[in-house]
PLY file of the C-alpha trace (Angstrom):
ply
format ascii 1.0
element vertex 273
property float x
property float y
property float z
element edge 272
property int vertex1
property int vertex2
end_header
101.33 61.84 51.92
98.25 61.74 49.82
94.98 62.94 51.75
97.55 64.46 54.49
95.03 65.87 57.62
95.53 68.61 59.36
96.58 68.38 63.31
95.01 70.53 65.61
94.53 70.94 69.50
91.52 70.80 71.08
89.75 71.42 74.73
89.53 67.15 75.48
92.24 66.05 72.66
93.38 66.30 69.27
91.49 67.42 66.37
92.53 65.18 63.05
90.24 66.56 60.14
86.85 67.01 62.58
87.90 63.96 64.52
88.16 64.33 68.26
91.04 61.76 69.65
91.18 61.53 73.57
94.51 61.52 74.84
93.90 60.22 78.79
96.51 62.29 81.21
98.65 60.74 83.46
96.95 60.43 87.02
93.43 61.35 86.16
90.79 61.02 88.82
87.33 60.79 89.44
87.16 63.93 92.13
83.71 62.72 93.42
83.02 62.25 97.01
82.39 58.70 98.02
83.62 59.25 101.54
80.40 58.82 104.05
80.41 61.36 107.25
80.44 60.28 110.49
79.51 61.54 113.85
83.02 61.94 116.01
81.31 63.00 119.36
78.10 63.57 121.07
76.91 65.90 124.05
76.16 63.90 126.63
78.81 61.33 126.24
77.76 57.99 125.43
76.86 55.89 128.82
76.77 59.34 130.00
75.30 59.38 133.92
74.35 62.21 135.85
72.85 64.73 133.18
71.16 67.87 133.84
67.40 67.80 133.05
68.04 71.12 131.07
70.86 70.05 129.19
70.55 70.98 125.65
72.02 68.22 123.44
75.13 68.55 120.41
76.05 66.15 117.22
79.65 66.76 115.88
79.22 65.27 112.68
83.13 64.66 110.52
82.60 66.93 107.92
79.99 69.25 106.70
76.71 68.38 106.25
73.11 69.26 103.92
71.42 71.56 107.04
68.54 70.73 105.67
68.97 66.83 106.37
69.69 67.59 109.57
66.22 67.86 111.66
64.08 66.00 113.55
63.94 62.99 111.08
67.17 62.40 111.08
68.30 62.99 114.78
66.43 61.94 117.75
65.82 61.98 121.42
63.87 59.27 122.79
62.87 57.87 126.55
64.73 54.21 126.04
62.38 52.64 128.20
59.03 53.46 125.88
60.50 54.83 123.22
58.42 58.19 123.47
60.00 60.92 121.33
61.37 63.86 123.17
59.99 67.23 121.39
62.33 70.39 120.56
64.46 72.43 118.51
66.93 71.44 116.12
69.82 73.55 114.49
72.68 73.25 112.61
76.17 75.43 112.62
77.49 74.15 108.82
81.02 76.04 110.31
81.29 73.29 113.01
79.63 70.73 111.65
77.35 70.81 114.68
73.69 69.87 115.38
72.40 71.26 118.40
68.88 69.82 119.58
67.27 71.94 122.72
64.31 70.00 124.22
61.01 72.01 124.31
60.78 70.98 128.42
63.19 69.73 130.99
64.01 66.31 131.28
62.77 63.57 133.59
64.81 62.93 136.60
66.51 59.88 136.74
65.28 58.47 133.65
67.27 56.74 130.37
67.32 58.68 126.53
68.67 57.73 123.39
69.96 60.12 121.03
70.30 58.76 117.44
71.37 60.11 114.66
69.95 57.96 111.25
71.46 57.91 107.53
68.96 60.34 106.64
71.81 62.90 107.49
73.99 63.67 104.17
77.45 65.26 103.57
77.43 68.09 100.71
78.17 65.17 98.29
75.16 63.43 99.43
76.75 60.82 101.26
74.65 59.47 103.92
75.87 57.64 107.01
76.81 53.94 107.31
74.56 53.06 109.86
72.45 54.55 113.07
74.45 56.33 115.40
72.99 55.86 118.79
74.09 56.98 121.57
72.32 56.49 125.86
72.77 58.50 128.73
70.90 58.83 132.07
69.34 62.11 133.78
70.25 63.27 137.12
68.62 61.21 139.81
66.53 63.61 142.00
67.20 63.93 146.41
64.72 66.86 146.83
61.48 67.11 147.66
59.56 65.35 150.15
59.67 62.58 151.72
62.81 63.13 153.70
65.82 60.47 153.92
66.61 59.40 157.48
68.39 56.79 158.77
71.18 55.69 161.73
74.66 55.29 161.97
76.22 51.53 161.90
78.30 51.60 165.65
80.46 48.47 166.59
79.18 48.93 170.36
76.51 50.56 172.53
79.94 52.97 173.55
80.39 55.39 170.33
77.56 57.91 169.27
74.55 56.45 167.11
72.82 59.34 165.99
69.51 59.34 163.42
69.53 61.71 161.02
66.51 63.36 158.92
67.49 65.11 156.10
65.67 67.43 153.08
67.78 68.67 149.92
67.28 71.38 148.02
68.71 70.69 144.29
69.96 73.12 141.76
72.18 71.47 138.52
74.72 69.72 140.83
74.46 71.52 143.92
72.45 70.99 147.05
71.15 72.57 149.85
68.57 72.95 152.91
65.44 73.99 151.74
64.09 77.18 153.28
60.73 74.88 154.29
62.39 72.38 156.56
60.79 71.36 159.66
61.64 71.37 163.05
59.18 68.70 165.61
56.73 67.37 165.20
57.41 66.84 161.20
61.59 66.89 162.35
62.66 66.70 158.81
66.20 68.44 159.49
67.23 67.27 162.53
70.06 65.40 164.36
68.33 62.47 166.74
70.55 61.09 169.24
70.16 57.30 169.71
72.80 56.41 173.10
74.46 59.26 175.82
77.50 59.38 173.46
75.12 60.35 170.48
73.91 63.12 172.64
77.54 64.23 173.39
78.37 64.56 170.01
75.67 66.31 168.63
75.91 68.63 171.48
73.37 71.18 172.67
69.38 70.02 171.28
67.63 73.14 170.47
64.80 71.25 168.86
62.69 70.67 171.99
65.15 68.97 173.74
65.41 65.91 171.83
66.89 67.13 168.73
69.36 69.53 167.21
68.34 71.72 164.15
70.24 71.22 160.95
70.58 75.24 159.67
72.36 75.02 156.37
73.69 71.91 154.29
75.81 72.64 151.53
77.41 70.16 149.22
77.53 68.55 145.35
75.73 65.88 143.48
77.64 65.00 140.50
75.54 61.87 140.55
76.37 59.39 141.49
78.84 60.79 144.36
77.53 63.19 146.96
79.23 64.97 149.66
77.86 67.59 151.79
78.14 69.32 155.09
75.27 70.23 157.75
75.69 72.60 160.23
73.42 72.46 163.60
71.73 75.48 165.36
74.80 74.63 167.61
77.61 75.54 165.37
78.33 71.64 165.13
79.25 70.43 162.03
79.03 66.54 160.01
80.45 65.78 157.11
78.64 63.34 154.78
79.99 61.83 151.29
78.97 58.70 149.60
77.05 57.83 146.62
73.12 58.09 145.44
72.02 54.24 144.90
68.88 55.35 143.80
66.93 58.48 143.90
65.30 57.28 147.42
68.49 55.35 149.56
72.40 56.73 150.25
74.82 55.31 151.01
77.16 57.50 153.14
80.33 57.96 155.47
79.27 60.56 158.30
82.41 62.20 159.92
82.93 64.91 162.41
85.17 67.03 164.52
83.10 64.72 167.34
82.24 61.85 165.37
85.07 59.22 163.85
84.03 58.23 160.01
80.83 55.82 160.39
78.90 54.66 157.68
75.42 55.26 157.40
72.65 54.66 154.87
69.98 57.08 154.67
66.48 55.85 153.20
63.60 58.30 151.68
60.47 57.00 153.54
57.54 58.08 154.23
56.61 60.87 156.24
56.46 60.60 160.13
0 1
1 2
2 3
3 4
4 5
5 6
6 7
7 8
8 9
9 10
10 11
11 12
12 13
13 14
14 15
15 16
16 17
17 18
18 19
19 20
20 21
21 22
22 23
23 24
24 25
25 26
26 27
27 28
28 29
29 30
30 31
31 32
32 33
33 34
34 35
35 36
36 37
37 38
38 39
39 40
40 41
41 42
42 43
43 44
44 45
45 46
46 47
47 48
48 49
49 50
50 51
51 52
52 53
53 54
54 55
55 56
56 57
57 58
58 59
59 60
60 61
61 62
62 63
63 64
64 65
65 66
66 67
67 68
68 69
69 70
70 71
71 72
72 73
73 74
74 75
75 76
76 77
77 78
78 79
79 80
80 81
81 82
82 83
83 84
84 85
85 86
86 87
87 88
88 89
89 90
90 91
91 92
92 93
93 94
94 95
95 96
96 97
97 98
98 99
99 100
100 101
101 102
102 103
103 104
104 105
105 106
106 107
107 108
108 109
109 110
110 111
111 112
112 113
113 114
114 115
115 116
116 117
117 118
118 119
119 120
120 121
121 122
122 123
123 124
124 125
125 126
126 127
127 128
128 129
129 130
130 131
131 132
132 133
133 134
134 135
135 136
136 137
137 138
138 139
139 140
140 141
141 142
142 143
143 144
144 145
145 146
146 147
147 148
148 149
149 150
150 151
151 152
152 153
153 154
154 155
155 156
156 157
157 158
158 159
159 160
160 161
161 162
162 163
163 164
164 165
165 166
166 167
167 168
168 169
169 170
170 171
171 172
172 173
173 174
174 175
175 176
176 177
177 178
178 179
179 180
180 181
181 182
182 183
183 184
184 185
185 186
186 187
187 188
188 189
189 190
190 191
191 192
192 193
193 194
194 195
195 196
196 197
197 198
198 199
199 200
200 201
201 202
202 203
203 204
204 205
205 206
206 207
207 208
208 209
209 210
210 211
211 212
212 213
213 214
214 215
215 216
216 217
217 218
218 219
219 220
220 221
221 222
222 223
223 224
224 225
225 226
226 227
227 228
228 229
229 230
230 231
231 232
232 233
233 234
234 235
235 236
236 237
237 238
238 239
239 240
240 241
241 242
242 243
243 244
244 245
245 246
246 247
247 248
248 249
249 250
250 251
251 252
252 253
253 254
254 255
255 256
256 257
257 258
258 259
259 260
260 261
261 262
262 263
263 264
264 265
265 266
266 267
267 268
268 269
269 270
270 271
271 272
Protein backbone atom coordinates (compact mmCIF):
# COMPACT_ATOMS: atom_id res chain seq x y z
CA UNK A 1 0.00 0.00 0.00
CA UNK A 2 0.98 3.45 -1.04
CA UNK A 3 2.09 5.75 2.02
CA UNK A 4 2.35 2.30 4.12
CA UNK A 5 3.20 3.54 8.10
CA UNK A 6 5.22 2.00 10.17
CA UNK A 7 3.73 0.07 13.46
CA UNK A 8 5.36 0.46 16.55
CA UNK A 9 4.73 -0.16 20.39
CA UNK A 10 4.63 2.30 22.73
CA UNK A 11 4.46 2.89 26.79
CA UNK A 12 0.24 3.90 26.59
CA UNK A 13 -0.43 2.32 22.90
CA UNK A 14 0.59 2.05 19.48
CA UNK A 15 2.75 4.30 17.62
CA UNK A 16 1.41 4.68 13.73
CA UNK A 17 3.89 7.24 12.04
CA UNK A 18 4.16 9.71 15.44
CA UNK A 19 0.57 8.93 16.23
CA UNK A 20 -0.17 7.66 19.69
CA UNK A 21 -3.46 5.20 19.52
CA UNK A 22 -4.79 4.13 23.05
CA UNK A 23 -5.69 0.68 23.21
CA UNK A 24 -7.94 0.56 26.77
CA UNK A 25 -7.07 -2.99 28.67
CA UNK A 26 -9.51 -5.21 29.76
CA UNK A 27 -10.54 -4.44 33.50
CA UNK A 28 -8.87 -1.13 33.98
CA UNK A 29 -9.52 0.76 37.17
CA UNK A 30 -9.37 3.91 38.75
CA UNK A 31 -7.13 2.65 42.00
CA UNK A 32 -8.10 5.85 43.97
CA UNK A 33 -9.45 5.70 47.40
CA UNK A 34 -12.99 6.85 47.72
CA UNK A 35 -13.65 4.69 50.73
CA UNK A 36 -14.26 7.17 53.94
CA UNK A 37 -12.76 5.76 57.47
CA UNK A 38 -14.70 5.17 60.21
CA UNK A 39 -14.31 4.90 63.89
CA UNK A 40 -15.09 0.96 64.91
CA UNK A 41 -14.77 1.47 68.77
CA UNK A 42 -14.20 3.93 71.46
CA UNK A 43 -12.65 3.75 75.10
CA UNK A 44 -15.15 4.26 77.27
CA UNK A 45 -17.88 2.47 75.52
CA UNK A 46 -20.65 4.44 74.34
CA UNK A 47 -23.46 4.91 77.29
CA UNK A 48 -20.52 3.89 79.18
CA UNK A 49 -21.35 4.27 83.26
CA UNK A 50 -19.06 4.03 85.98
CA UNK A 51 -15.69 5.52 84.53
CA UNK A 52 -12.64 6.22 86.36
CA UNK A 53 -11.90 9.97 86.76
CA UNK A 54 -8.29 9.11 85.48
CA UNK A 55 -9.22 7.18 82.64
CA UNK A 56 -7.29 8.15 79.66
CA UNK A 57 -9.51 7.96 76.55
CA UNK A 58 -8.83 5.74 72.87
CA UNK A 59 -10.35 6.23 69.10
CA UNK A 60 -9.96 3.05 66.90
CA UNK A 61 -10.41 4.61 63.74
CA UNK A 62 -10.99 1.62 60.41
CA UNK A 63 -8.02 2.25 58.68
CA UNK A 64 -5.07 4.47 58.87
CA UNK A 65 -5.26 7.87 59.25
CA UNK A 66 -3.19 11.64 58.39
CA UNK A 67 -1.64 11.91 62.31
CA UNK A 68 -1.58 15.15 61.73
CA UNK A 69 -5.54 15.47 61.37
CA UNK A 70 -5.83 13.80 64.29
CA UNK A 71 -5.62 16.47 67.34
CA UNK A 72 -7.58 18.44 69.32
CA UNK A 73 -9.71 19.89 66.39
CA UNK A 74 -10.77 17.00 65.29
CA UNK A 75 -11.43 14.86 68.49
CA UNK A 76 -12.97 16.11 71.57
CA UNK A 77 -13.88 15.74 75.17
CA UNK A 78 -16.52 17.85 76.42
CA UNK A 79 -18.75 18.16 79.89
CA UNK A 80 -22.36 17.39 78.02
CA UNK A 81 -24.09 19.42 80.39
CA UNK A 82 -22.13 22.97 79.45
CA UNK A 83 -20.32 21.94 76.84
CA UNK A 84 -16.88 23.05 78.47
CA UNK A 85 -13.94 21.47 76.62
CA UNK A 86 -11.89 19.05 78.56
CA UNK A 87 -7.99 20.01 78.10
CA UNK A 88 -5.13 17.29 77.32
CA UNK A 89 -2.95 15.34 75.24
CA UNK A 90 -3.60 13.85 72.05
CA UNK A 91 -1.60 11.07 70.14
CA UNK A 92 -1.81 8.92 67.46
CA UNK A 93 -0.29 5.14 66.89
CA UNK A 94 -0.64 5.16 62.69
CA UNK A 95 0.18 1.03 63.42
CA UNK A 96 -3.23 0.72 65.22
CA UNK A 97 -5.01 3.22 63.89
CA UNK A 98 -5.43 4.57 67.40
CA UNK A 99 -5.95 8.05 68.95
CA UNK A 100 -5.28 8.18 72.45
CA UNK A 101 -6.42 11.52 74.29
CA UNK A 102 -5.04 11.75 78.17
CA UNK A 103 -6.84 14.60 80.02
CA UNK A 104 -4.45 17.21 81.57
CA UNK A 105 -6.54 16.62 85.21
CA UNK A 106 -8.82 14.00 86.57
CA UNK A 107 -12.27 13.94 85.82
CA UNK A 108 -15.32 15.16 87.72
CA UNK A 109 -17.10 12.63 89.74
CA UNK A 110 -20.29 11.71 88.66
CA UNK A 111 -20.56 13.97 85.86
CA UNK A 112 -21.59 13.32 81.83
CA UNK A 113 -18.67 13.81 78.70
CA UNK A 114 -18.90 13.55 75.16
CA UNK A 115 -16.18 12.38 73.12
CA UNK A 116 -16.51 13.29 69.40
CA UNK A 117 -14.61 12.68 66.80
CA UNK A 118 -15.46 15.36 63.59
CA UNK A 119 -14.70 14.90 59.68
CA UNK A 120 -11.75 16.92 60.16
CA UNK A 121 -10.02 13.42 60.65
CA UNK A 122 -8.70 12.04 57.09
CA UNK A 123 -7.57 8.57 55.84
CA UNK A 124 -4.08 8.66 53.84
CA UNK A 125 -6.28 9.26 50.71
CA UNK A 126 -7.77 12.19 52.30
CA UNK A 127 -11.01 10.84 52.92
CA UNK A 128 -12.70 12.46 55.71
CA UNK A 129 -15.50 10.95 57.79
CA UNK A 130 -19.24 10.85 56.95
CA UNK A 131 -20.44 12.52 59.80
CA UNK A 132 -19.59 13.35 63.75
CA UNK A 133 -18.88 10.47 65.69
CA UNK A 134 -20.05 11.09 69.17
CA UNK A 135 -19.95 9.10 71.66
CA UNK A 136 -21.35 9.78 76.06
CA UNK A 137 -20.33 8.17 79.03
CA UNK A 138 -20.66 9.00 82.76
CA UNK A 139 -17.79 9.28 85.56
CA UNK A 140 -17.78 7.31 88.64
CA UNK A 141 -20.23 8.64 91.16
CA UNK A 142 -18.25 9.49 94.37
CA UNK A 143 -19.29 7.68 98.32
CA UNK A 144 -16.25 9.22 100.12
CA UNK A 145 -15.74 12.00 101.93
CA UNK A 146 -17.80 13.58 104.42
CA UNK A 147 -20.88 13.72 105.21
CA UNK A 148 -21.41 10.14 106.21
CA UNK A 149 -24.47 7.88 104.90
CA UNK A 150 -26.60 6.47 107.72
CA UNK A 151 -29.72 5.08 107.79
CA UNK A 152 -32.04 1.96 109.43
CA UNK A 153 -33.03 -1.28 108.50
CA UNK A 154 -36.81 -1.85 107.11
CA UNK A 155 -38.13 -4.77 109.97
CA UNK A 156 -41.69 -6.31 109.48
CA UNK A 157 -42.12 -6.18 113.46
CA UNK A 158 -40.76 -4.59 116.65
CA UNK A 159 -39.31 -8.63 117.08
CA UNK A 160 -36.18 -8.79 114.51
CA UNK A 161 -33.06 -6.45 114.96
CA UNK A 162 -33.36 -2.74 113.55
CA UNK A 163 -30.04 -1.50 113.69
CA UNK A 164 -28.80 2.26 112.32
CA UNK A 165 -25.88 2.30 110.63
CA UNK A 166 -23.24 5.28 109.97
CA UNK A 167 -20.95 4.68 107.46
CA UNK A 168 -17.61 6.61 105.74
CA UNK A 169 -15.89 5.14 102.46
CA UNK A 170 -12.70 5.47 101.46
CA UNK A 171 -12.54 5.23 97.42
CA UNK A 172 -9.71 4.14 95.23
CA UNK A 173 -10.71 3.25 91.19
CA UNK A 174 -13.42 0.68 92.16
CA UNK A 175 -12.54 -0.27 95.50
CA UNK A 176 -13.61 0.94 98.90
CA UNK A 177 -12.70 1.10 102.24
CA UNK A 178 -12.80 2.66 105.94
CA UNK A 179 -10.99 5.65 106.05
CA UNK A 180 -8.19 5.79 108.60
CA UNK A 181 -10.13 9.23 110.04
CA UNK A 182 -13.40 7.67 111.08
CA UNK A 183 -14.99 8.63 114.20
CA UNK A 184 -16.06 6.97 117.08
CA UNK A 185 -18.93 9.25 119.60
CA UNK A 186 -19.68 11.96 119.67
CA UNK A 187 -19.17 12.46 115.64
CA UNK A 188 -20.10 8.23 115.44
CA UNK A 189 -19.45 8.16 111.80
CA UNK A 190 -18.55 4.26 111.74
CA UNK A 191 -20.68 2.80 113.97
CA UNK A 192 -23.41 0.10 114.38
CA UNK A 193 -26.58 1.81 116.45
CA UNK A 194 -28.94 -0.59 117.78
CA UNK A 195 -32.60 0.53 117.48
CA UNK A 196 -34.81 -2.60 119.62
CA UNK A 197 -33.14 -5.51 122.27
CA UNK A 198 -32.84 -7.79 119.19
CA UNK A 199 -30.70 -5.02 117.37
CA UNK A 200 -28.50 -5.08 120.36
CA UNK A 201 -28.24 -8.93 120.20
CA UNK A 202 -27.10 -8.93 116.90
CA UNK A 203 -24.63 -6.46 116.83
CA UNK A 204 -23.28 -7.93 119.92
CA UNK A 205 -20.80 -6.44 122.37
CA UNK A 206 -20.88 -2.08 122.04
CA UNK A 207 -17.42 -0.95 122.52
CA UNK A 208 -18.31 2.55 121.47
CA UNK A 209 -19.41 3.87 124.88
CA UNK A 210 -21.90 1.52 125.36
CA UNK A 211 -24.30 2.47 122.83
CA UNK A 212 -22.50 1.58 119.78
CA UNK A 213 -20.19 -0.91 118.17
CA UNK A 214 -17.09 0.31 116.14
CA UNK A 215 -16.97 -0.55 112.48
CA UNK A 216 -12.86 -1.47 112.10
CA UNK A 217 -12.42 -2.26 108.45
CA UNK A 218 -14.98 -2.26 105.42
CA UNK A 219 -13.84 -3.73 102.39
CA UNK A 220 -15.79 -4.07 99.21
CA UNK A 221 -16.24 -2.83 95.22
CA UNK A 222 -17.96 -0.05 93.44
CA UNK A 223 -18.25 -0.88 89.90
CA UNK A 224 -20.90 1.80 89.89
CA UNK A 225 -23.64 1.36 89.95
CA UNK A 226 -23.51 -2.02 92.16
CA UNK A 227 -21.76 -2.00 95.51
CA UNK A 228 -21.12 -4.69 97.89
CA UNK A 229 -19.02 -4.55 100.87
CA UNK A 230 -18.35 -6.04 104.22
CA UNK A 231 -17.79 -4.23 107.77
CA UNK A 232 -16.32 -5.80 110.47
CA UNK A 233 -17.04 -4.49 114.25
CA UNK A 234 -14.41 -4.05 117.07
CA UNK A 235 -16.34 -7.30 118.02
CA UNK A 236 -15.28 -9.59 115.30
CA UNK A 237 -19.02 -9.30 113.98
CA UNK A 238 -19.43 -9.10 110.56
CA UNK A 239 -22.51 -7.49 107.88
CA UNK A 240 -22.64 -7.91 104.60
CA UNK A 241 -24.00 -5.05 102.44
CA UNK A 242 -24.67 -5.09 98.45
CA UNK A 243 -26.99 -2.99 96.50
CA UNK A 244 -26.67 -0.22 94.13
CA UNK A 245 -25.47 3.71 94.30
CA UNK A 246 -28.80 5.77 93.26
CA UNK A 247 -26.94 8.74 93.45
CA UNK A 248 -23.70 9.82 94.85
CA UNK A 249 -25.57 10.74 98.33
CA UNK A 250 -28.50 7.65 98.90
CA UNK A 251 -28.01 3.48 98.66
CA UNK A 252 -29.95 1.34 98.31
CA UNK A 253 -28.84 -1.91 100.06
CA UNK A 254 -29.55 -5.58 101.35
CA UNK A 255 -27.72 -5.90 104.89
CA UNK A 256 -27.12 -9.63 105.80
CA UNK A 257 -25.34 -11.38 108.56
CA UNK A 258 -24.28 -14.51 110.30
CA UNK A 259 -26.93 -12.74 113.02
CA UNK A 260 -28.96 -10.77 110.82
CA UNK A 261 -31.47 -12.44 107.94
CA UNK A 262 -31.16 -10.26 104.50
CA UNK A 263 -33.05 -6.79 105.27
CA UNK A 264 -33.08 -4.03 103.09
CA UNK A 265 -31.88 -0.83 104.03
CA UNK A 266 -31.31 2.56 102.40
CA UNK A 267 -28.54 4.55 103.57
CA UNK A 268 -28.74 8.51 103.00
CA UNK A 269 -25.54 11.02 103.02
CA UNK A 270 -26.81 13.80 105.40
CA UNK A 271 -25.51 16.12 107.17
CA UNK A 272 -23.29 15.84 109.95
CA UNK A 273 -24.63 15.06 113.54
Amino acid sequence: MRGDKKLTAGKTGWIIAGAILHVACSGSTDARDTTPPSVTSTSPANSASGVLINSVLTVTFSEAMIPSTINPGSVTLKVTASGVAVSGNMTYDATSHLATFTPSAPLDYDTGYTLTVTPAALDLAGNPLTAHYSATFRSIQRVFGKPYFQGTNDIADSNQPQIHVHLRFSQSDHAIGRPVDCERLPEANCDLLPRNAAGGAAIGTLDDQGVAATVTQISGTFPDPAISFTITLANGRTFNFSGTVTGSDAMALTMSGATLAPTSIVLSRGAEQ
